[in-house]
N, CA and C atoms as a LAMMPS dump frame, in Angstrom:
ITEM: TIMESTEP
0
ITEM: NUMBER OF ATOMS
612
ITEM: BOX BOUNDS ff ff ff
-5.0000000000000000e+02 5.0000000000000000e+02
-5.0000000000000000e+02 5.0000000000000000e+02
-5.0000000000000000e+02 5.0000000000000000e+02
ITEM: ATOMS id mol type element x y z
1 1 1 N -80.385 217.95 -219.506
2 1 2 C -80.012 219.29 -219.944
3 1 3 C -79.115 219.995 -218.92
4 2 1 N -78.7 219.554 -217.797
5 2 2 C -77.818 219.608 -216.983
6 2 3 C -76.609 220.433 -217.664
7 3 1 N -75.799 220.292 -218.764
8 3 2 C -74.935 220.473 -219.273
9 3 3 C -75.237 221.972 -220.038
10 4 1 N -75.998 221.913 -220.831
11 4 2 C -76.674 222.913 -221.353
12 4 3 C -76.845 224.186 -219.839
13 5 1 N -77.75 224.097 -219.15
14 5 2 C -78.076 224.649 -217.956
15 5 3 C -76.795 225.365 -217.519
16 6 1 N -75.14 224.175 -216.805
17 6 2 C -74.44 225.156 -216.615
18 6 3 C -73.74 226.229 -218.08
19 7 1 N -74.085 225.896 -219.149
20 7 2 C -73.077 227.04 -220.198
21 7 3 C -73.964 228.021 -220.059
22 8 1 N -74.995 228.148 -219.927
23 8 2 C -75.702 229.398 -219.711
24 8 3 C -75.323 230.324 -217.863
25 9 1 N -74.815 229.623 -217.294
26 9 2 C -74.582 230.445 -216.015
27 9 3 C -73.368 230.787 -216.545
28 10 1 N -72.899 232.052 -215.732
29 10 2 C -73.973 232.85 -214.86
30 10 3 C -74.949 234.018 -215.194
31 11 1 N -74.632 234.111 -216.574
32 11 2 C -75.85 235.28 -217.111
33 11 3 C -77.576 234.685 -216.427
34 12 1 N -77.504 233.673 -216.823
35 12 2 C -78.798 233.296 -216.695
36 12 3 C -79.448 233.596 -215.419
37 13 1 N -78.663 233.543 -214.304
38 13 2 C -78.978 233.809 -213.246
39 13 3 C -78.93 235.77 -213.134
40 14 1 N -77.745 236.283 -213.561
41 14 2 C -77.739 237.694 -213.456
42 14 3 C -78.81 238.409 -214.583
43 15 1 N -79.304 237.719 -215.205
44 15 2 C -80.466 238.554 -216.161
45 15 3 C -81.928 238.329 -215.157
46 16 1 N -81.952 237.17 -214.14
47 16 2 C -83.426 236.727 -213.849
48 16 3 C -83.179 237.971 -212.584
49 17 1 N -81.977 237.507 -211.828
50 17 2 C -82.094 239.053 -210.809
51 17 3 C -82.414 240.556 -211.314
52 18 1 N -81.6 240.766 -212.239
53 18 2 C -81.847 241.916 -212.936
54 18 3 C -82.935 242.245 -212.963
55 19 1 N -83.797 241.812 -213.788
56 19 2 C -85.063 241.436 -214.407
57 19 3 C -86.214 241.806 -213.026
58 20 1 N -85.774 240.685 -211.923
59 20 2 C -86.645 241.021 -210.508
60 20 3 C -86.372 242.357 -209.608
61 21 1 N -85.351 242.587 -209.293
62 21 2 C -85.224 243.98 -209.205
63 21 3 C -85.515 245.37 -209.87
64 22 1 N -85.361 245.052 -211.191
65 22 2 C -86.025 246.143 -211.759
66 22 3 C -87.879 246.369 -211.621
67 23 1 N -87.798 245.176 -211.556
68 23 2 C -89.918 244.926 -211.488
69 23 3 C -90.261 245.612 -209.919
70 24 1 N -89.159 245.707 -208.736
71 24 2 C -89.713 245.472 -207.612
72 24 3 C -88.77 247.37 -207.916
73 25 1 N -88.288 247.747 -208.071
74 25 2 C -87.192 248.962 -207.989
75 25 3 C -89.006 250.303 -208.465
76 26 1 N -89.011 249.251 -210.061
77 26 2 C -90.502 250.445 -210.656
78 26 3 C -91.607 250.218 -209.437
79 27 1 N -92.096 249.025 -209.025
80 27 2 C -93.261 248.993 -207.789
81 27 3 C -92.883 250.042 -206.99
82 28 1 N -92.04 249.979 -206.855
83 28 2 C -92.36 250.97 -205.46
84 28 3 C -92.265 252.221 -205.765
85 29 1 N -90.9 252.576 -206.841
86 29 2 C -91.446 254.078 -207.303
87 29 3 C -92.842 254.635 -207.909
88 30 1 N -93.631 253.57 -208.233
89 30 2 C -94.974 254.081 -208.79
90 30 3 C -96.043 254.18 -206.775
91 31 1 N -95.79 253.354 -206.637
92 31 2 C -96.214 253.155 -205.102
93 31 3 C -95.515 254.25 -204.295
94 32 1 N -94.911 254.848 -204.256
95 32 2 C -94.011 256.215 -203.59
96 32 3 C -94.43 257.156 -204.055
97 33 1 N -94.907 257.361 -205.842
98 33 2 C -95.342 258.591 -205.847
99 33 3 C -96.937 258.792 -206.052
100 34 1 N -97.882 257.602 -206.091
101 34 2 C -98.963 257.67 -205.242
102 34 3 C -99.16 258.161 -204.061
103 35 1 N -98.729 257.379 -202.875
104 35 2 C -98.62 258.256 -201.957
105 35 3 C -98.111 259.443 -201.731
106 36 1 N -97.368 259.781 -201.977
107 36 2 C -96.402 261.309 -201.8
108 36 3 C -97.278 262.039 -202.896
109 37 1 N -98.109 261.795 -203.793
110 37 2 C -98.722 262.336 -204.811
111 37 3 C -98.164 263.227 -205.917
112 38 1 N -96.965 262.907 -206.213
113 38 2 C -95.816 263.574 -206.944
114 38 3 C -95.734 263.647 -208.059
115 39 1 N -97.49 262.817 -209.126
116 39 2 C -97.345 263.002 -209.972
117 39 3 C -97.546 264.31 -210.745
118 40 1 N -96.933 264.723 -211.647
119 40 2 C -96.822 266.267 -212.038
120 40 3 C -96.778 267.469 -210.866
121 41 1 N -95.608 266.846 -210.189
122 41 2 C -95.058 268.129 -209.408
123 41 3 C -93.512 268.419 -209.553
124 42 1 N -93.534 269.599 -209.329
125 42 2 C -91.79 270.177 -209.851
126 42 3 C -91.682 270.383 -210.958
127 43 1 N -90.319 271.284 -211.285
128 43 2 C -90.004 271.522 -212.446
129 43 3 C -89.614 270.831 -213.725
130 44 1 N -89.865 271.274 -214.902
131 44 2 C -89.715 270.47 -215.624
132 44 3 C -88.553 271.058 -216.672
133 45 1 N -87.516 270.356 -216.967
134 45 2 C -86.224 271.155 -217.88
135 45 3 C -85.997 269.944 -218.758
136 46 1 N -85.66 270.714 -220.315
137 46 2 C -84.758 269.516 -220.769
138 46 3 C -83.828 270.845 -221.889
139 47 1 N -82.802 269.681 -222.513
140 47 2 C -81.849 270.017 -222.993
141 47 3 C -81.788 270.306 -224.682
142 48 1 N -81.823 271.507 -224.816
143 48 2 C -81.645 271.459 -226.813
144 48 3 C -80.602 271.225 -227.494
145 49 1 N -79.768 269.365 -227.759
146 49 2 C -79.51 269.171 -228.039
147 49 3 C -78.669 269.996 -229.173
148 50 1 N -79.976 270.039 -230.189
149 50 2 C -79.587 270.37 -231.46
150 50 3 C -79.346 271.815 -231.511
151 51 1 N -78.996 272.607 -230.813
152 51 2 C -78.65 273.817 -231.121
153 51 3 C -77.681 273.977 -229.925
154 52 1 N -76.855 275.428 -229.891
155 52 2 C -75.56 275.677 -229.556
156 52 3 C -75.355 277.04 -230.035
157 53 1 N -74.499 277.869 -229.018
158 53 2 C -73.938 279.118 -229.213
159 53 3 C -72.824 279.247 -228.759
160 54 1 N -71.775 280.014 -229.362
161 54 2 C -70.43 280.232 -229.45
162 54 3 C -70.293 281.195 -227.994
163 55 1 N -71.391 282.057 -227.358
164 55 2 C -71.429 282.321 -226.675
165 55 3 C -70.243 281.828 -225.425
166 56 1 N -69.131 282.268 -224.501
167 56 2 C -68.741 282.159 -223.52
168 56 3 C -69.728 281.862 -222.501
169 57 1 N -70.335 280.692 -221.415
170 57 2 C -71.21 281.031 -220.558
171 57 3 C -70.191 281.627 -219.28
172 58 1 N -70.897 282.354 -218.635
173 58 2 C -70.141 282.386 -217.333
174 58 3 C -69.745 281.32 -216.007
175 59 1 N -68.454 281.463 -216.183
176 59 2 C -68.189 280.605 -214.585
177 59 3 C -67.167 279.251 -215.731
178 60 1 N -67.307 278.844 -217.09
179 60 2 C -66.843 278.134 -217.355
180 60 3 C -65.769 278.708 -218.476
181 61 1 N -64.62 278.58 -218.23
182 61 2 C -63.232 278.908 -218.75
183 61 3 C -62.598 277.958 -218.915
184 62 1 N -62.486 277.823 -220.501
185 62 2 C -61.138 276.589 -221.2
186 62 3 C -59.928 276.921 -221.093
187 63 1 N -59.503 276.629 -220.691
188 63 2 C -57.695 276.189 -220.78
189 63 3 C -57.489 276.638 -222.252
190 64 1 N -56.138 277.033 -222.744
191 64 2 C -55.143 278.233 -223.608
192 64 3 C -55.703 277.437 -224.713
193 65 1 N -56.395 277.574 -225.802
194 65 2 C -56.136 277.17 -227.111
195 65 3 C -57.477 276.363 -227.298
196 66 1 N -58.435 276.115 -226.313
197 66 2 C -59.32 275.196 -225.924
198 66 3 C -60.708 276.241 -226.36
199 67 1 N -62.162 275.98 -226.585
200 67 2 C -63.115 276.884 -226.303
201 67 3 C -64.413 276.119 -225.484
202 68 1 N -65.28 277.351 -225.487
203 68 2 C -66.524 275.991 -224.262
204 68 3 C -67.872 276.991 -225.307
205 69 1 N -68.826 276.275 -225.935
206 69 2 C -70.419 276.048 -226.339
207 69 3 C -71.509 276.685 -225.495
208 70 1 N -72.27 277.179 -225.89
209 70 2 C -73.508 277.302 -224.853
210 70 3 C -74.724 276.585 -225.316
211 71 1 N -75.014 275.36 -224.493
212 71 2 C -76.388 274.522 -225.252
213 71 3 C -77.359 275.309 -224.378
214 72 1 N -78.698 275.539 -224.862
215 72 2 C -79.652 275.763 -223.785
216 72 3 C -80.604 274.879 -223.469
217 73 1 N -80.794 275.087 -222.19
218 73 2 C -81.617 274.392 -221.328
219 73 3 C -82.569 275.004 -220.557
220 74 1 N -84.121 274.557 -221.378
221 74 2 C -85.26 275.024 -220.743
222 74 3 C -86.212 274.165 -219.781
223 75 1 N -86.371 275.504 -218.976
224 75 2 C -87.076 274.69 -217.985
225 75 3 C -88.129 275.709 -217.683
226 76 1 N -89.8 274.678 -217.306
227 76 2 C -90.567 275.737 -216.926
228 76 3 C -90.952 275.481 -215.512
229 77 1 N -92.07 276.344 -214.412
230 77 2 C -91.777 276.206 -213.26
231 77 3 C -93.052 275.372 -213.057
232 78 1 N -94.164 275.846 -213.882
233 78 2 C -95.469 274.838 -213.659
234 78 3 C -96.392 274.585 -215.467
235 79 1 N -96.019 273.208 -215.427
236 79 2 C -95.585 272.657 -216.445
237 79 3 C -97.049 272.082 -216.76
238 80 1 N -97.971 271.951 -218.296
239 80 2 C -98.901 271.799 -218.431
240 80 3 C -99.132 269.783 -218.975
241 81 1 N -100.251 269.434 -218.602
242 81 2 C -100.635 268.253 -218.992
243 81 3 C -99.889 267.847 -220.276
244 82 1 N -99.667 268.5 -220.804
245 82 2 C -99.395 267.893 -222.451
246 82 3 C -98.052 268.433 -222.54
247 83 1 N -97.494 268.985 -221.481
248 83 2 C -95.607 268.899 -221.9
249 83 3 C -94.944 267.731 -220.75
250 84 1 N -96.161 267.653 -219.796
251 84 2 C -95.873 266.76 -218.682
252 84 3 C -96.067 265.157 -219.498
253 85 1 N -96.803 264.658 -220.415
254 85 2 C -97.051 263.493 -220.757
255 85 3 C -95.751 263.396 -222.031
256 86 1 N -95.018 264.368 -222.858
257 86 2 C -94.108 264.959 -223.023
258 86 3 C -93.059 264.373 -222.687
259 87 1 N -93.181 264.904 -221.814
260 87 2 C -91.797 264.633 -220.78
261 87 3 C -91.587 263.067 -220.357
262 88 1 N -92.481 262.109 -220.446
263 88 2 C -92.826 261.157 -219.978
264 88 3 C -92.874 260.5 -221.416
265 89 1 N -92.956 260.889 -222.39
266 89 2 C -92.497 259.977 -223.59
267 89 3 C -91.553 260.054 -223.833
268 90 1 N -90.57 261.249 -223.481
269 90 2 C -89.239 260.808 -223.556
270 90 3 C -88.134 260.596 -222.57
271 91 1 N -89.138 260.362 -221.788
272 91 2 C -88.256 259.022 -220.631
273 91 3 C -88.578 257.226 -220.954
274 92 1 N -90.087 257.439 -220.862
275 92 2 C -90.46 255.91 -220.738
276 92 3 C -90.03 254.874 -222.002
277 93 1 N -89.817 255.247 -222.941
278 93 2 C -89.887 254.124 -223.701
279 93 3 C -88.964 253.406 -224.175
280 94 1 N -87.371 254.015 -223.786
281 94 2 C -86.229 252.446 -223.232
282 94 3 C -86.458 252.362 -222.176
283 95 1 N -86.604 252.382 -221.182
284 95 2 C -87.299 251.925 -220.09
285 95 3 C -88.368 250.859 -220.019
286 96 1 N -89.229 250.873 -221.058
287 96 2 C -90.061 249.897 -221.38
288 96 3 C -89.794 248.83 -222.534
289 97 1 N -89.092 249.198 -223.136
290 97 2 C -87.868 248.51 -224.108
291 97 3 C -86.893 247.209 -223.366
292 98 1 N -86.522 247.819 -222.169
293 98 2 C -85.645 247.548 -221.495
294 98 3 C -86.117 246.287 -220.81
295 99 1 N -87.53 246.646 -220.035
296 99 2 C -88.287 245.515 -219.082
297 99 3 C -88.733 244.643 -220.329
298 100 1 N -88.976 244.68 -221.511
299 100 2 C -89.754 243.819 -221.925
300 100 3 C -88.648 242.966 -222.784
301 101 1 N -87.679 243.646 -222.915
302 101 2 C -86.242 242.322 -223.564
303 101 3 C -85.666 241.846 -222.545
304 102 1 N -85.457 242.433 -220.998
305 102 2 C -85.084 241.199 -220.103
306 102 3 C -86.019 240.008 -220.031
307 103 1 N -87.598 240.534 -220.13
308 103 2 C -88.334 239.594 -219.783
309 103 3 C -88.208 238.874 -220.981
310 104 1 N -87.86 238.688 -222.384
311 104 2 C -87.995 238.086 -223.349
312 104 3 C -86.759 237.078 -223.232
313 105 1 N -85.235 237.81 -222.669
314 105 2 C -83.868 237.047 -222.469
315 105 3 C -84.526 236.162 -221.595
316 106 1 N -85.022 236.448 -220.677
317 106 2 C -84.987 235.699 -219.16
318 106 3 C -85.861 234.55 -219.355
319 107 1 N -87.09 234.543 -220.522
320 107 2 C -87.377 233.457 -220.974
321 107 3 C -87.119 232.552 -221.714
322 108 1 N -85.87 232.999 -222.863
323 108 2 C -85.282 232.324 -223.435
324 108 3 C -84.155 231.568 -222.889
325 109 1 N -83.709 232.441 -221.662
326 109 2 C -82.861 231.236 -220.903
327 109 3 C -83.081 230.299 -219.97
328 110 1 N -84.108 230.894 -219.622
329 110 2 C -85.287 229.538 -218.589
330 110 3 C -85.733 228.786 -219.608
331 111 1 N -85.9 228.74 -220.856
332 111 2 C -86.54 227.938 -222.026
333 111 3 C -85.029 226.867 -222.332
334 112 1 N -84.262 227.39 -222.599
335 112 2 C -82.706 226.638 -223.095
336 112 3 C -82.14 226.212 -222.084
337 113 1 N -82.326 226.163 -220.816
338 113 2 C -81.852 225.845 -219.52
339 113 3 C -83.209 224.701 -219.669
340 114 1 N -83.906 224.6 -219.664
341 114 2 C -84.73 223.48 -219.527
342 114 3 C -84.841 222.084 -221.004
343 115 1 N -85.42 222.913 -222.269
344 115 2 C -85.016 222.455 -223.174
345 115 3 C -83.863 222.152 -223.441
346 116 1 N -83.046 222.474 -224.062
347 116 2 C -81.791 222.231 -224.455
348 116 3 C -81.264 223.335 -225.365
349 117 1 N -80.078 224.003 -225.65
350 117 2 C -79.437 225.223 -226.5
351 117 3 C -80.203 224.87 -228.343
352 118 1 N -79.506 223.466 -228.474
353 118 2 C -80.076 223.271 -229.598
354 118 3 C -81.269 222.494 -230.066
355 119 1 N -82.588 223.408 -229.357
356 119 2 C -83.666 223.368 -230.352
357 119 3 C -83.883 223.835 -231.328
358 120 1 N -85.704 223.706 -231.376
359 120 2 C -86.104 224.891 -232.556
360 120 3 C -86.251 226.095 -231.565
361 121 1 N -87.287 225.935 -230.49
362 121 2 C -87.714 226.79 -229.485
363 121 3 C -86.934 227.483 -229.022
364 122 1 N -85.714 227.354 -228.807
365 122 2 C -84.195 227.978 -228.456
366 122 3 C -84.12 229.381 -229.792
367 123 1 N -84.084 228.92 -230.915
368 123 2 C -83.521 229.492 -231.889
369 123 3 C -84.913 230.756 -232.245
370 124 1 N -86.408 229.675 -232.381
371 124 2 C -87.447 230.615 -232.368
372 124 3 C -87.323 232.278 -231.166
373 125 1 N -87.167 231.767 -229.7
374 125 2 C -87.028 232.721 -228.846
375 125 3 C -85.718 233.677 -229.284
376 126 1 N -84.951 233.266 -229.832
377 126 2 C -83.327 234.095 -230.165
378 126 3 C -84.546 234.78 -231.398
379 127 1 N -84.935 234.404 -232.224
380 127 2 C -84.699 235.429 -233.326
381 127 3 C -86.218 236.306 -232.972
382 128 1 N -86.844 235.712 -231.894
383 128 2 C -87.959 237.027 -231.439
384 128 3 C -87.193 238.306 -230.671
385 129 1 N -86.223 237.285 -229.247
386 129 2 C -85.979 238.501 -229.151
387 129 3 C -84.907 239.444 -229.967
388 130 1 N -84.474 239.106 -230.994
389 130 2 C -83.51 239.801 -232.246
390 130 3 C -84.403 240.359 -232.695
391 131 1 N -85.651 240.306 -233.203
392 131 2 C -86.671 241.575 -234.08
393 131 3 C -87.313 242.251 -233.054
394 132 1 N -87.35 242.079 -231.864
395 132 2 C -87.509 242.907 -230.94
396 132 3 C -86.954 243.881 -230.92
397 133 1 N -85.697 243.739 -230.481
398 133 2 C -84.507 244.825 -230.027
399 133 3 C -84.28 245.399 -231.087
400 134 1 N -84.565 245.074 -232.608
401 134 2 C -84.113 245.621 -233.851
402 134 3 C -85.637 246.767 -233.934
403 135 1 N -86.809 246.022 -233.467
404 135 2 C -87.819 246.976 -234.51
405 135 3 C -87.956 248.255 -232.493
406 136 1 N -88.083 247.253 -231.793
407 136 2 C -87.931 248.436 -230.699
408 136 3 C -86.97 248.954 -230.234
409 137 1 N -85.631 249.083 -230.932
410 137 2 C -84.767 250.023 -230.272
411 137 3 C -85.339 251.578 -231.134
412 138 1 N -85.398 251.151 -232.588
413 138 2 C -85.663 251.858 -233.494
414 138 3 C -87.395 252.907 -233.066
415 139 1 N -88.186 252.227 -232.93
416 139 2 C -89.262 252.112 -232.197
417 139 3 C -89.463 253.58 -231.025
418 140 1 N -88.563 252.917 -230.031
419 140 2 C -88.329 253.788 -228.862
420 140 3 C -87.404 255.496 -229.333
421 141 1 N -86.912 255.127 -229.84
422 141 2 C -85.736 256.358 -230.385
423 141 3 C -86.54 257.441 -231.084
424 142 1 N -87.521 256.727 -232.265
425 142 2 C -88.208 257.753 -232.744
426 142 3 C -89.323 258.076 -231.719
427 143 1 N -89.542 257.555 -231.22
428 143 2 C -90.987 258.67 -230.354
429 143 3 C -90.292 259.102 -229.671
430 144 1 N -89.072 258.894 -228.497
431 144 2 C -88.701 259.998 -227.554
432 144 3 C -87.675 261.288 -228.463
433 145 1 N -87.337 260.759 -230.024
434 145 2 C -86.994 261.926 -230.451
435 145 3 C -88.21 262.991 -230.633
436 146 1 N -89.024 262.936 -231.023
437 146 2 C -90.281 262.954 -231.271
438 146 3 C -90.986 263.995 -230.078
439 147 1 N -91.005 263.659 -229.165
440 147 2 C -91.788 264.207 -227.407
441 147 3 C -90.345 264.597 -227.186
442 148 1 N -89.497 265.156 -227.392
443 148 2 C -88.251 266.211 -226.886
444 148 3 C -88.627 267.411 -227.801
445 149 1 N -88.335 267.322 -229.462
446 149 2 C -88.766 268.124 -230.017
447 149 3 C -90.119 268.788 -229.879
448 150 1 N -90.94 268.145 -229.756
449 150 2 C -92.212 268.398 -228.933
450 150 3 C -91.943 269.724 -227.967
451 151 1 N -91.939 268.303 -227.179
452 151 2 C -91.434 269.894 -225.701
453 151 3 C -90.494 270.976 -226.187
454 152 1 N -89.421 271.001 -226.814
455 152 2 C -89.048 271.945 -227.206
456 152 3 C -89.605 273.069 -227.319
457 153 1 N -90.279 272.803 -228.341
458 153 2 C -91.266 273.937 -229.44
459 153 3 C -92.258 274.719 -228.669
460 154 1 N -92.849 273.723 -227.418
461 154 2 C -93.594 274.663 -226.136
462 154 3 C -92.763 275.666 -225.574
463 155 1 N -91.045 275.404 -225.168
464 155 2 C -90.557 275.9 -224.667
465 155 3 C -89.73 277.1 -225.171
466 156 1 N -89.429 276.948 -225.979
467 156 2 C -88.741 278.03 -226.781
468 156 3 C -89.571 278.626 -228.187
469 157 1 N -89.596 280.13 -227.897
470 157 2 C -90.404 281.009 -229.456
471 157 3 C -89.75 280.947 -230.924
472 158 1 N -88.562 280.365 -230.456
473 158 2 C -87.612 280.311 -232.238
474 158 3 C -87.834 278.662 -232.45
475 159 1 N -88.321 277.861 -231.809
476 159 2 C -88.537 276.134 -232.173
477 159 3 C -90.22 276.31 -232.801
478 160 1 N -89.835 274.978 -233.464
479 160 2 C -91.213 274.38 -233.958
480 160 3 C -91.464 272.862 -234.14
481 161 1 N -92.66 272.457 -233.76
482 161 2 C -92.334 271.043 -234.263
483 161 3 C -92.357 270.577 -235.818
484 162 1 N -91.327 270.134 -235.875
485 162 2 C -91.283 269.319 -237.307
486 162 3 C -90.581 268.43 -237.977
487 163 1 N -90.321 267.89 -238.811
488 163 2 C -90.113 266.353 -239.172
489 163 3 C -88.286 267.072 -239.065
490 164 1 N -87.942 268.024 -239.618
491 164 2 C -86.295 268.401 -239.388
492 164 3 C -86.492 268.697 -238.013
493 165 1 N -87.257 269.014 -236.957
494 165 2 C -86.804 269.152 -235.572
495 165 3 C -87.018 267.839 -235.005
496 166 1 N -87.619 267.13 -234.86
497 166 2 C -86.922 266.185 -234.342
498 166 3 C -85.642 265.328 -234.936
499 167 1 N -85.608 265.125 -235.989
500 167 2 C -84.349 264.55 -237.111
501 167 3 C -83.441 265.382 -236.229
502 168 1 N -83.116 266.26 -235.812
503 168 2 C -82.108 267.178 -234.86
504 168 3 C -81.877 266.325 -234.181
505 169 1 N -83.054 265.909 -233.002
506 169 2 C -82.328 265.029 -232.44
507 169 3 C -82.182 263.879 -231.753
508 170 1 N -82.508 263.114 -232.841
509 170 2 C -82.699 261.882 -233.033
510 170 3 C -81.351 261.152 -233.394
511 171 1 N -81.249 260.196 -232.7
512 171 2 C -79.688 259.44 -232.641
513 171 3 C -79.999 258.373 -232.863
514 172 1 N -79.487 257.797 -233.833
515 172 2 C -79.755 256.259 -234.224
516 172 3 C -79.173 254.866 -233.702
517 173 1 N -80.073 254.105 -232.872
518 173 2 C -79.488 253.519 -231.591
519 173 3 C -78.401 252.305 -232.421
520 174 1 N -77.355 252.361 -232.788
521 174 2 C -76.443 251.96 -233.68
522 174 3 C -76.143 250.541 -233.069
523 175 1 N -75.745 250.495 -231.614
524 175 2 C -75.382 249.5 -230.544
525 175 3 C -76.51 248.454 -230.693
526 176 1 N -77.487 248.929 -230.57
527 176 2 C -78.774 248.298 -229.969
528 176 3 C -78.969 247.33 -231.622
529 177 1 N -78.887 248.313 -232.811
530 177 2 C -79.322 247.496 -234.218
531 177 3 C -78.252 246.186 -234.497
532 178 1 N -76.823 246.537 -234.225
533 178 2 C -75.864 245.781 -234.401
534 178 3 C -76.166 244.807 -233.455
535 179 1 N -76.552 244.792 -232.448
536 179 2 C -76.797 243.515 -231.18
537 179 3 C -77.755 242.847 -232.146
538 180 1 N -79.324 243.633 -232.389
539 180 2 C -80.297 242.955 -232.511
540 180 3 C -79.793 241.839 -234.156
541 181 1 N -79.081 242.349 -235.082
542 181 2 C -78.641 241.821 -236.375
543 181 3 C -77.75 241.099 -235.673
544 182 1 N -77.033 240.816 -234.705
545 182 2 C -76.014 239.475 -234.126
546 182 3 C -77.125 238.582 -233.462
547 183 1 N -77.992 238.908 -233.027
548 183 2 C -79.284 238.118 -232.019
549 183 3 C -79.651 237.338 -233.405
550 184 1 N -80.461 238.029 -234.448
551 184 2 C -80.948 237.003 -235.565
552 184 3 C -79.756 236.102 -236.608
553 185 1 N -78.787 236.498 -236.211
554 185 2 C -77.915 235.432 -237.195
555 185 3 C -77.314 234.485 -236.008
556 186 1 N -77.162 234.752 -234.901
557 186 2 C -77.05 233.336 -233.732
558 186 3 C -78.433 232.878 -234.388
559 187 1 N -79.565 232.855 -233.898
560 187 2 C -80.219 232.593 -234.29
561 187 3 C -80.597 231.713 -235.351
562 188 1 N -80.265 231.702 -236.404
563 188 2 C -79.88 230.972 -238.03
564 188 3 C -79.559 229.915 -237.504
565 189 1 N -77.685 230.361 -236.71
566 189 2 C -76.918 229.443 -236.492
567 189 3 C -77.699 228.269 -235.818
568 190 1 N -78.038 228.879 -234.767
569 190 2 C -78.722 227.808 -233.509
570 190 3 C -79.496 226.876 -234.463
571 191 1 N -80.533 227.43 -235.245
572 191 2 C -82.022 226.449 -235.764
573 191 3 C -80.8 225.431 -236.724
574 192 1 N -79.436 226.042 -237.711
575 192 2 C -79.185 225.242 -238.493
576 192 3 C -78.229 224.038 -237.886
577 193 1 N -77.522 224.016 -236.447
578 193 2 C -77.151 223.731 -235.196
579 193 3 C -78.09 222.353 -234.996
580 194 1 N -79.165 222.767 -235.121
581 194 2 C -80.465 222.266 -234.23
582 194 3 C -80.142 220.998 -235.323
583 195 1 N -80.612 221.653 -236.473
584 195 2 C -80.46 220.674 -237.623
585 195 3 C -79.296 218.849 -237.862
586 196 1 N -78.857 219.849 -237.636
587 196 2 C -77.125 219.362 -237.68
588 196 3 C -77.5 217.881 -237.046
589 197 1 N -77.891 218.506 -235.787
590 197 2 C -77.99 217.579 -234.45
591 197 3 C -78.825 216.633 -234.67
592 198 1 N -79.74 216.893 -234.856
593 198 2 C -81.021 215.912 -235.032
594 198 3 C -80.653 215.005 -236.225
595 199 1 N -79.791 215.36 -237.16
596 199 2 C -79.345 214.461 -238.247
597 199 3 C -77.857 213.371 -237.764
598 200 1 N -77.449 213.815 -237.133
599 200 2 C -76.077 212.884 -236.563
600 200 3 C -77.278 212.097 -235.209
601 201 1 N -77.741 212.244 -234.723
602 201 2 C -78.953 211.717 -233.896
603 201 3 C -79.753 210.608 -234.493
604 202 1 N -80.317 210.915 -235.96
605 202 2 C -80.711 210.083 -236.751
606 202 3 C -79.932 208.864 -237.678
607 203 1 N -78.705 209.151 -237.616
608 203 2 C -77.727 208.492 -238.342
609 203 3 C -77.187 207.193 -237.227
610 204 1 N -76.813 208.233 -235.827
611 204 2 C -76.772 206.885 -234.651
612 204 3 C -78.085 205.872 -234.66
């Protein structure tokens, strides 16, 4: 499988670093703010997307013919358990999206680097991690739309939570669906590939 092995470099190698650095990058930030004890300290702000005022802010002036928006941005100074966990659903979960499809790539190319490109096991790992990235990009998007609108609605007296406030602002990870629908049709290809092979194999 020698041959196989080099068409996969050099990703194969830049996804397994990736992959280890990010594992050793989160250790220590969870290990840093143990010690320093930083969990739920400081302020907490986020951004209301979905709304906007024609308002001029001060200090920012467009150029002749041009205009400038006012989004607001709330922030409180001591922030309660349940806007703090909040806040933390809509960070963590491409982030956790993220670690768990390198770790899924990084096995599929340590799997095809050892096996060979055209297996079944090759094609099985392609189309896991393709419904991965398809059902968890989707996955991740709605809950951190979800815990923004959330926090919102703590933060501001004219918000509320509800199925049109988060739909505000919720962005549909478009990149991520189109990858994951190219991941499951390689995929096809590879197993019908696989096929192919094993029949000109059988014919020698």
């Amino acid at each position: 499988m020698t041959e196989d092995r080099k068409l996969l470099q050099p990703f194969s190698t830049v996804v397994s670093v990736a992959l280890h650095l990010l594992i050793v990058a989160l250790s220590v930030g969870v290990i840093s703010k143990f010690i320093s004890g930083g969990w739920g300290a400081g302020d907490l702000c986020v951004v209301d997307t979905s709304a906007s005022s024609s308002t001029t802010p001060i200090g920012f002036v467009p150029e002749q013919g041009a205009s400038v928006d006012s989004v607001p941005r709330y922030c409180v100074e001591d922030p309660s358990s349940y806007q703090r966990l909040l806040d933390q659903l809509d960070r963590l979960p491409f982030l956790l999206l993220l670690i768990v499809v390198l770790f899924v790539l990084n096995r599929l190319l340590q799997g095809a680097a050892r096996d060979g490109i055209y297996t079944l096991q090759t094609a099985s790992r392609l189309r896991l991690l393709g419904w991965l990235l398809l059902v968890g990009s989707l996955a991740a998007e709605v809950v951190q739309a979800n815990a923004e609108a959330a926090l919102i609605a703590t933060l501001a007296e004219s918000k509320i939570f509800s199925a049109a406030s988060w739909l505000g602002v919720w962005t549909p990870p478009y990149l991520a669906l189109l990858t994951a629908l190219g991941l499951l049709t390689f995929a096809r290809i590879t197993r019908a590939g696989t096929a192919m092979r094993e029949d000109l194999q059988g014919v020698v």
